[in-house]
MARFI-758612 format. One line per 10 residues: number of its first residue (from 0); their letters; for each residue x, y, z of N, C-alpha, C, O. Coordinates in steps of 0.2 Angstrom, whole numbers, plus 5000, padded with zeros to 4 digits. Layout:
<rs>
NUM) A) X/Y/Z/X/Y/Z/X/Y/Z/X/Y/Z  ...
</rs>
This chain:
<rs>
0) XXXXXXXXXX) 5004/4994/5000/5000/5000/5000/5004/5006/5000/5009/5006/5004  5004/5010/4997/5007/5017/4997/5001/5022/4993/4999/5023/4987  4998/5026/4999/4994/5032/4998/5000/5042/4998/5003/5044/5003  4999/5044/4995/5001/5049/4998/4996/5053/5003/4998/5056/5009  4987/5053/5000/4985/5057/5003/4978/5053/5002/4978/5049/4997  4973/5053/5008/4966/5051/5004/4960/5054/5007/4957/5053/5012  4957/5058/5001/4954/5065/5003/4946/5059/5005/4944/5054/5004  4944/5065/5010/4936/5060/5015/4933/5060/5009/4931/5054/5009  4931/5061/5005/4926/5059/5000/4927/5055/4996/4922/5052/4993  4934/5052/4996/4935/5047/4992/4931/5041/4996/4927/5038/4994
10) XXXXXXXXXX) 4934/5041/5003/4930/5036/5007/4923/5033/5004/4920/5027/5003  4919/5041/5005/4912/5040/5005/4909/5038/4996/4903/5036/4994  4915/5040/4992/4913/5035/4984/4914/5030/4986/4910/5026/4983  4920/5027/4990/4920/5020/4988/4916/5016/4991/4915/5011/4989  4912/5018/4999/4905/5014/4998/4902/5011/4995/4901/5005/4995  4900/5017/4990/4895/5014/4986/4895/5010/4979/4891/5009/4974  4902/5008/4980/4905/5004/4973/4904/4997/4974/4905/4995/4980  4903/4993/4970/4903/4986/4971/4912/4983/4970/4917/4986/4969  4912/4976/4971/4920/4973/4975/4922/4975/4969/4928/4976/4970  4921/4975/4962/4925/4973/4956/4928/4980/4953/4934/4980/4950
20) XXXXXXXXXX) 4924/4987/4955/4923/4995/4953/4928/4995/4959/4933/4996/4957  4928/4994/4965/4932/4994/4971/4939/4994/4971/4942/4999/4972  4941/4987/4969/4946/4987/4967/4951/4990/4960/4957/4988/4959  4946/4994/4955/4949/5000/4949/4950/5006/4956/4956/5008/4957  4945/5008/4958/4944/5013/4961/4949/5015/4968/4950/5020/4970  4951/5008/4971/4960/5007/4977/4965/5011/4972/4967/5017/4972  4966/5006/4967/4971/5007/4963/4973/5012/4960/4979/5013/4960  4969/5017/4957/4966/5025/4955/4971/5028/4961/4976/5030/4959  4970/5027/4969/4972/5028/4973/4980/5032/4977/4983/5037/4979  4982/5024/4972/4989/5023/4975/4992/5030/4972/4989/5035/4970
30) XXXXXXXXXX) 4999/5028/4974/5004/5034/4972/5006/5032/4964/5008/5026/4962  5006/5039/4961/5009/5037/4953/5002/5035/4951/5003/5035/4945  4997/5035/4952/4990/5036/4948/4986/5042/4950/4986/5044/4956  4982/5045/4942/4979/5047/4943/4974/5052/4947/4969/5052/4944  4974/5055/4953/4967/5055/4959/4964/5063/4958/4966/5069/4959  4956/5062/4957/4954/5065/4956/4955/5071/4964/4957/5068/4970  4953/5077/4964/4955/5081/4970/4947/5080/4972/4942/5080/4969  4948/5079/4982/4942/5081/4987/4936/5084/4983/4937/5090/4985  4931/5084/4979/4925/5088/4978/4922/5092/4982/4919/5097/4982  4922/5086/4987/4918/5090/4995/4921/5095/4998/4919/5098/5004
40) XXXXXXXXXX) 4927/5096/4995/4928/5102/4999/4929/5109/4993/4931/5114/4994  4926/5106/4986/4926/5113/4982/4927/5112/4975/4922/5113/4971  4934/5111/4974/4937/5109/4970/4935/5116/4965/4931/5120/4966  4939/5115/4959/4939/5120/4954/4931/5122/4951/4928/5127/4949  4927/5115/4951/4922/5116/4947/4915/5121/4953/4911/5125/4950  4916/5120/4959/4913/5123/4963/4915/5130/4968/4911/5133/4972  4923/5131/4965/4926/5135/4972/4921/5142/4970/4924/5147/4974  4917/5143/4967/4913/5150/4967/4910/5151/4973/4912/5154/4977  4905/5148/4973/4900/5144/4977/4903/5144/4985/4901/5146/4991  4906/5140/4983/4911/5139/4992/4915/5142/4996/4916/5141/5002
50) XXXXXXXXXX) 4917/5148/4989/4923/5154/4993/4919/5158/4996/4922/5161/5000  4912/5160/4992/4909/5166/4992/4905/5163/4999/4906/5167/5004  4902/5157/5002/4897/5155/5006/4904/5155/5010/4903/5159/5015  4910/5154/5009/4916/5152/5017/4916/5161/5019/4915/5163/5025  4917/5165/5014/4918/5171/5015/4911/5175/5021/4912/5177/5026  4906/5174/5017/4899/5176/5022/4898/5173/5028/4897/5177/5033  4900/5169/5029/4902/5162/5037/4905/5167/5040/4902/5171/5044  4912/5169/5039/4918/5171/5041/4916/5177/5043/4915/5178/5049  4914/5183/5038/4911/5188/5041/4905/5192/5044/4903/5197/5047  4900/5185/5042/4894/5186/5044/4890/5189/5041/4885/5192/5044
60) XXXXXXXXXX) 4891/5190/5035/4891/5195/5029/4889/5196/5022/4893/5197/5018  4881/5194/5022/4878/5191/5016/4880/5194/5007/4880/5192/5001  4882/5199/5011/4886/5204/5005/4890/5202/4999/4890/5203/4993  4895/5195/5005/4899/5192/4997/4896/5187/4995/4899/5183/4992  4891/5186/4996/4885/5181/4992/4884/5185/4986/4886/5183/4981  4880/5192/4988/4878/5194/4981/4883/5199/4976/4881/5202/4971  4888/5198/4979/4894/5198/4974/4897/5195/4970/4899/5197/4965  4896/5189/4972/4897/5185/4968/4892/5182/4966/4893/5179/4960  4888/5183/4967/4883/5181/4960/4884/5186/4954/4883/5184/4948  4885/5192/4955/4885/5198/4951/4890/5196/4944/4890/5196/4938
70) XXXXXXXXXX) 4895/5194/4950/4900/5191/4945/4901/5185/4943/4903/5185/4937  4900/5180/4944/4898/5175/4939/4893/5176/4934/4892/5173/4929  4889/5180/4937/4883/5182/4931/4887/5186/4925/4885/5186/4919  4892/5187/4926/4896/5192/4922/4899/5188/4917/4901/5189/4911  4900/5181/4921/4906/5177/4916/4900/5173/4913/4902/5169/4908  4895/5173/4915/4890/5168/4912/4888/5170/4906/4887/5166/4901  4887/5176/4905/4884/5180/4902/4891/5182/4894/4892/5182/4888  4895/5184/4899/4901/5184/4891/4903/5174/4890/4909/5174/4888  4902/5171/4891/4904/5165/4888/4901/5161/4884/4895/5161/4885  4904/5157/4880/4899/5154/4873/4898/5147/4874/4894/5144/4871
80) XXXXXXXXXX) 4903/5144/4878/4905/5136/4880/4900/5134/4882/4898/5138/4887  4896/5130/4881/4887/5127/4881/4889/5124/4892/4885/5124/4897  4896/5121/4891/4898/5117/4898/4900/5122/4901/4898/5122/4907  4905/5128/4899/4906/5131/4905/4899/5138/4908/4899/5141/4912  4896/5137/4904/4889/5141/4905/4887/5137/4909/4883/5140/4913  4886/5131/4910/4881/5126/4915/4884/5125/4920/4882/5123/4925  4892/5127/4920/4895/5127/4928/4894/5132/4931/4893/5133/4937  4894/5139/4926/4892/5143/4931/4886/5143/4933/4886/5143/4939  4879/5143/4930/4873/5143/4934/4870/5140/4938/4866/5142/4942  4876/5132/4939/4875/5128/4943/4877/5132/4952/4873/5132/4957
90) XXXXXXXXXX) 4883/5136/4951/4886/5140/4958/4881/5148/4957/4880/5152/4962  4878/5148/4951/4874/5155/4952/4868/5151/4957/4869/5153/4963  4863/5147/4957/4859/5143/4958/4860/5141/4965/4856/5142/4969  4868/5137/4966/4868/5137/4974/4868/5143/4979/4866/5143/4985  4873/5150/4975/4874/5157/4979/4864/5159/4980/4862/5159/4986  4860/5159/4974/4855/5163/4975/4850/5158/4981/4845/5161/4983  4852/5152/4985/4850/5149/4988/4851/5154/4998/4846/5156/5002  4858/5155/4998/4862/5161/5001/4860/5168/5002/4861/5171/5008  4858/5169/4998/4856/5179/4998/4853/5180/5004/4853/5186/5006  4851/5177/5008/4847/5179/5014/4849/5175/5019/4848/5176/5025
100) XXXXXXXXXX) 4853/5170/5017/4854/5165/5023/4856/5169/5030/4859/5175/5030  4854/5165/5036/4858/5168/5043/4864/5163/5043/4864/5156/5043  4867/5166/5042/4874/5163/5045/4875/5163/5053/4881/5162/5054  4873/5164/5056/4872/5164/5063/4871/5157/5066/4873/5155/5071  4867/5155/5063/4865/5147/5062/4871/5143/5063/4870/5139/5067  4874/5142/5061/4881/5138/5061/4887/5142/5066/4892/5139/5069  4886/5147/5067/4890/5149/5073/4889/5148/5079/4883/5148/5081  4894/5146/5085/4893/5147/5090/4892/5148/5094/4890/5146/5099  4896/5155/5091/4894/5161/5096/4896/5168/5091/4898/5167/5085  4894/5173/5094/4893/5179/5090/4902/5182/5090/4904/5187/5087
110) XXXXXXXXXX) 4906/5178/5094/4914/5181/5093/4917/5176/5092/4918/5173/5097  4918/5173/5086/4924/5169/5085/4931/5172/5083/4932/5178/5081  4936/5166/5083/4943/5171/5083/4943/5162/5080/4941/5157/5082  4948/5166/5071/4948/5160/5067/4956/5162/5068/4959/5167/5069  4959/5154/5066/4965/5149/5068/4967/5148/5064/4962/5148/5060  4973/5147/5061/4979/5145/5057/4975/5136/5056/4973/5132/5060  4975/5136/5051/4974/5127/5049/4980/5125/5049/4985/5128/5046  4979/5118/5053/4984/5114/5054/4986/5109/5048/4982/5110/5043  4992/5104/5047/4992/5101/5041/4988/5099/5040/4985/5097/5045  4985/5096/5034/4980/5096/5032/4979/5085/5031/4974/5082/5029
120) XXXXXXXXXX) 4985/5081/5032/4984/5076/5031/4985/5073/5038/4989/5076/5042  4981/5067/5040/4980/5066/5047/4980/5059/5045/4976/5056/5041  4984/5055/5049/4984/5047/5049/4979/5044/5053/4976/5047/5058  4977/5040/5051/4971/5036/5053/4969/5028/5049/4967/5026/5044  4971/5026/5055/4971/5019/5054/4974/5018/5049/4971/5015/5045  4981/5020/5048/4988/5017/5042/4985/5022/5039/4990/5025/5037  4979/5026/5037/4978/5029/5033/4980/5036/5030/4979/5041/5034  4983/5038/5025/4984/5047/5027/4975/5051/5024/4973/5051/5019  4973/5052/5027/4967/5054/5027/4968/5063/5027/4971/5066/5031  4963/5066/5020/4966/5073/5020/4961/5076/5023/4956/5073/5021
130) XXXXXXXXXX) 4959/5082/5026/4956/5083/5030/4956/5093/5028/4961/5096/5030  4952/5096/5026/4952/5102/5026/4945/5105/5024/4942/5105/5019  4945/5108/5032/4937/5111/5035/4940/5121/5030/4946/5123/5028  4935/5124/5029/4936/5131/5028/4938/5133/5034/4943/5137/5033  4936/5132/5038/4937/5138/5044/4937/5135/5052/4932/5132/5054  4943/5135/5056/4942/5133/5061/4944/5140/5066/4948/5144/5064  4940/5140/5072/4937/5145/5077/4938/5141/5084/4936/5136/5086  4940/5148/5087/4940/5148/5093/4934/5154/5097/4932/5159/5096  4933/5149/5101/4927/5157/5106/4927/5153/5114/4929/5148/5115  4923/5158/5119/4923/5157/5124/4925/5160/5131/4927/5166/5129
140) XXXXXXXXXX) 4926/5159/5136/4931/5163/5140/4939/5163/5140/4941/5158/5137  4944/5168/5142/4948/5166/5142/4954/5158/5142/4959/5155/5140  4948/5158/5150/4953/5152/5153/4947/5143/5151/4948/5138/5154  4943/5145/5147/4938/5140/5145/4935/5141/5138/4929/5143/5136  4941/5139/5133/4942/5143/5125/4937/5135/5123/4937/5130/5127  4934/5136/5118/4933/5129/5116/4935/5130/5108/4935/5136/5105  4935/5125/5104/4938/5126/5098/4933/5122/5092/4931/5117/5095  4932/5123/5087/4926/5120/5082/4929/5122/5078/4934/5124/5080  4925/5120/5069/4928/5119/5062/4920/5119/5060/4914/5118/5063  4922/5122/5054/4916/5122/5049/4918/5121/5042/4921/5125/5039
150) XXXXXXXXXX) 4916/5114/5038/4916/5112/5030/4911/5111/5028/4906/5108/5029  4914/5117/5020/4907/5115/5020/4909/5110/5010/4914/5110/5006  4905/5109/5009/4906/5099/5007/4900/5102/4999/4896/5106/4998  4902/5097/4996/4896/5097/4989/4898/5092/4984/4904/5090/4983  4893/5088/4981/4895/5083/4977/4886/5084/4975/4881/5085/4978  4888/5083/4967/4883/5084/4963/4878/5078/4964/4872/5078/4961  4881/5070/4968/4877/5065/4967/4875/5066/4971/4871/5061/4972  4875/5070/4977/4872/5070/4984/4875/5067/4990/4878/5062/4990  4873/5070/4995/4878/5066/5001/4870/5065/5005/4865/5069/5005  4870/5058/5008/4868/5057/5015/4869/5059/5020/4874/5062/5020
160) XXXXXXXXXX) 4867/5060/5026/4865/5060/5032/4874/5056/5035/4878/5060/5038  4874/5050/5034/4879/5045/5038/4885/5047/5031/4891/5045/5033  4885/5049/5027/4892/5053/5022/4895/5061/5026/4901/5063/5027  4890/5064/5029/4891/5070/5032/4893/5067/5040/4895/5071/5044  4892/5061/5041/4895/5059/5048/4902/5059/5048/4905/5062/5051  4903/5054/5043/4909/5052/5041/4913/5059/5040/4918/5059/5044  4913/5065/5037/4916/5072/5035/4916/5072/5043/4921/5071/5045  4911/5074/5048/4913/5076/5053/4916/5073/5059/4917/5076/5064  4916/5066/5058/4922/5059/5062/4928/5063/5062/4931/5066/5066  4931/5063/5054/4936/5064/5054/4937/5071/5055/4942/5072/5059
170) XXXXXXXXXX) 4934/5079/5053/4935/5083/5055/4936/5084/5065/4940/5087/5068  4931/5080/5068/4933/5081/5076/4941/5076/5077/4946/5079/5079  4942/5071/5075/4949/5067/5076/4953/5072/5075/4956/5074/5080  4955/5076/5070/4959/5082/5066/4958/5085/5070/4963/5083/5074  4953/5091/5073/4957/5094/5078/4958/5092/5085/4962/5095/5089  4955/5085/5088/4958/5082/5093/4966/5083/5092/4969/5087/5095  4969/5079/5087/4974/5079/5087/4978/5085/5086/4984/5084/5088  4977/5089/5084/4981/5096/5083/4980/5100/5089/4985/5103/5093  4974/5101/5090/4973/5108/5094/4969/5108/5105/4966/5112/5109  4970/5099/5105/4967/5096/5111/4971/5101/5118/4968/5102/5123
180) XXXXXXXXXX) 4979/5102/5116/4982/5102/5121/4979/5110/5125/4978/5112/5130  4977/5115/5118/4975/5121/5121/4967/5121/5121/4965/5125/5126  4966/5119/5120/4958/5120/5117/4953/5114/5119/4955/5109/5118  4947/5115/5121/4942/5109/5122/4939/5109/5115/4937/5114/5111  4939/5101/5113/4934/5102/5106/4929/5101/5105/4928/5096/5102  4924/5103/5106/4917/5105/5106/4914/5099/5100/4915/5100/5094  4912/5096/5102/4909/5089/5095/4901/5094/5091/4900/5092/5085  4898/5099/5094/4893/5101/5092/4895/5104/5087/4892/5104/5082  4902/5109/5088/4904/5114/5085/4908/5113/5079/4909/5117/5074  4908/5105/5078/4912/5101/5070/4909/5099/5068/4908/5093/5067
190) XXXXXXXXXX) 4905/5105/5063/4899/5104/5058/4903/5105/5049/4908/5108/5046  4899/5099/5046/4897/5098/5040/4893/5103/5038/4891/5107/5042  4893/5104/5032/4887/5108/5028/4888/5105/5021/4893/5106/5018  4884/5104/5019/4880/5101/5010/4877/5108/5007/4872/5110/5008  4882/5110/5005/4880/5116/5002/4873/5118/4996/4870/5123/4994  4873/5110/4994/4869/5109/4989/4863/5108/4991/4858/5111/4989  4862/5103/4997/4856/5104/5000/4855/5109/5006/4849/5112/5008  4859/5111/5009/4859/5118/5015/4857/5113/5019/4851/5114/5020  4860/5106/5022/4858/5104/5028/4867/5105/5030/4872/5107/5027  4865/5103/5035/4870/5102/5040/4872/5097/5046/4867/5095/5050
200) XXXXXXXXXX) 4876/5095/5047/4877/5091/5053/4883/5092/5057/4889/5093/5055  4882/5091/5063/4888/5091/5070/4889/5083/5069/4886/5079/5066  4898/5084/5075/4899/5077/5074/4895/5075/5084/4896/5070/5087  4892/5079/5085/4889/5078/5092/4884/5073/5089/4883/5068/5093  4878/5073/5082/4874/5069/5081/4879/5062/5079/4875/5057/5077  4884/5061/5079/4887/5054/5079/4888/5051/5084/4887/5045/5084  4889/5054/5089/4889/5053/5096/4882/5053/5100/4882/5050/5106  4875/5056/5098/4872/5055/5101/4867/5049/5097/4861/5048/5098  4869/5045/5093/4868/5040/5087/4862/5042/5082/4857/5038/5080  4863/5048/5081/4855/5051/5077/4858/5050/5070/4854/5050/5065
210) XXXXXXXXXX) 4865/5051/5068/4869/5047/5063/4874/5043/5064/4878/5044/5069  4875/5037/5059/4878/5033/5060/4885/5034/5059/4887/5038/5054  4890/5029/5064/4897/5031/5064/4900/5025/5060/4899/5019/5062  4903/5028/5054/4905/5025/5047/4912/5025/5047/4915/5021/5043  4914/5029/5051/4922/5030/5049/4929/5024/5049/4934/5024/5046  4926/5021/5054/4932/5016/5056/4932/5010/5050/4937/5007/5048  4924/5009/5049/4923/5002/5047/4923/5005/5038/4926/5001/5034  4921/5011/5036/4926/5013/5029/4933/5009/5028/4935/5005/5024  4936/5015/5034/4944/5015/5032/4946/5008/5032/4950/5007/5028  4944/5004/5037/4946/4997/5038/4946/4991/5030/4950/4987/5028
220) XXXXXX) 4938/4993/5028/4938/4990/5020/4942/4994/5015/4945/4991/5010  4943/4999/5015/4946/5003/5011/4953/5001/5011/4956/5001/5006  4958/5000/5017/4963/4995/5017/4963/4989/5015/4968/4988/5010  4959/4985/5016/4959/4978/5012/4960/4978/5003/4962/4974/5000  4957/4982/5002/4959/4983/4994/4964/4984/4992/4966/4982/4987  4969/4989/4997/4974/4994/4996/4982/4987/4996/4988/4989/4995
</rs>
């Protein structure tokens, strides 16, 4: 087995592959093939969509929502390409969803204080598992700081409920492991978000079993192929 990196999303495609796609789809993996980049965390086809929604999060600030629609309406509008016109409407489509959102909703508190991201690749079960939330935050009292993360994720085939677990398993492990020694991690505060659908989920609903915890029993099949 030799992995350099393996983005969460990949995990949650290889579920749903059967043993024979599984095994093309390990392979694809290794090092020296291939690997398509993380989608759920953006990637080139979505980063409109995702930069402008991380940006509004951040400052609480619906404003670069309707910025950026202005602006991709701009590039929509000058371009002839049948495909790159349907990429953008797609990210105008999920922005116009935004325009009003409260972003407040996903915050924990009304002061956060955002944090340097730590590396981005975290071992897990032999695994190098890549891991990058937009925005990770600190709030609280001085001497009683707690720490959370916020990703937000999109994939045009859709994600489940128990896919958004898995994103936020791994997003609490990641900052347990970097940032425990200063900070309490707040499991409510390690939210997912489906940008496509505007749900959301904490890794607290993994722990209170209202979603299923997928992460170990993934990574464990996802070795057997490898």
């Amino acid at each position: 087995m030799a992995l350099d990196k393996l983005p969460v999303k990949k995990l949650i495609e290889f579920r749903r592959l059967s043993k024979t796609r599984k095994v093309t789809f390990a392979n694809k993996l290794k090092v020296g093939k291939k690997s398509t980049s993380d989608g759920g965390g953006g990637g080139n086809y979505w980063v409109r969509s995702v930069s402008a929604i991380s940006s509004a999060f951040k400052e609480n600030d619906n404003s670069y929502i309707t910025d950026k629609i202005e602006e991709v309406t701009n590039f929509y509008d000058l371009n002839q390409r049948a495909q790159t016109k349907t990429m953008y409407k797609r990210n105008i489509d999920i922005l116009d969803k935004y325009k009003d959102f409260d972003f407040t909703l996903w915050r924990p508190s009304a002061d956060l204080k955002f944090l340097p991201k730590p590396h981005s690749i975290l071992e897990m079960n032999g695994l190098p598992v890549q891991i990058l939330p937009n925005h990770i935050f600190s709030y609280g009292t001085k001497n009683n700081q707690s720490v959370g993360a916020i990703w937000f994720v999109i994939w045009q085939d859709g994600f489940k409920p128990s896919d958004l677990g898995i994103y936020s398993e791994t997003l609490f492990r990641y900052l347990s492991s970097y940032l425990s020694k200063n900070y309490m991690i707040n499991p409510a505060s390690c939210i997912i978000v489906d940008i496509l659908s505007m749900k959301s989920i904490s890794y607290n609903e993994v722990l209170n079993g209202g979603v299923s915890s997928l992460l170990d029993d993934t990574m464990k099949s996802v070795k057997e192929y490898l």
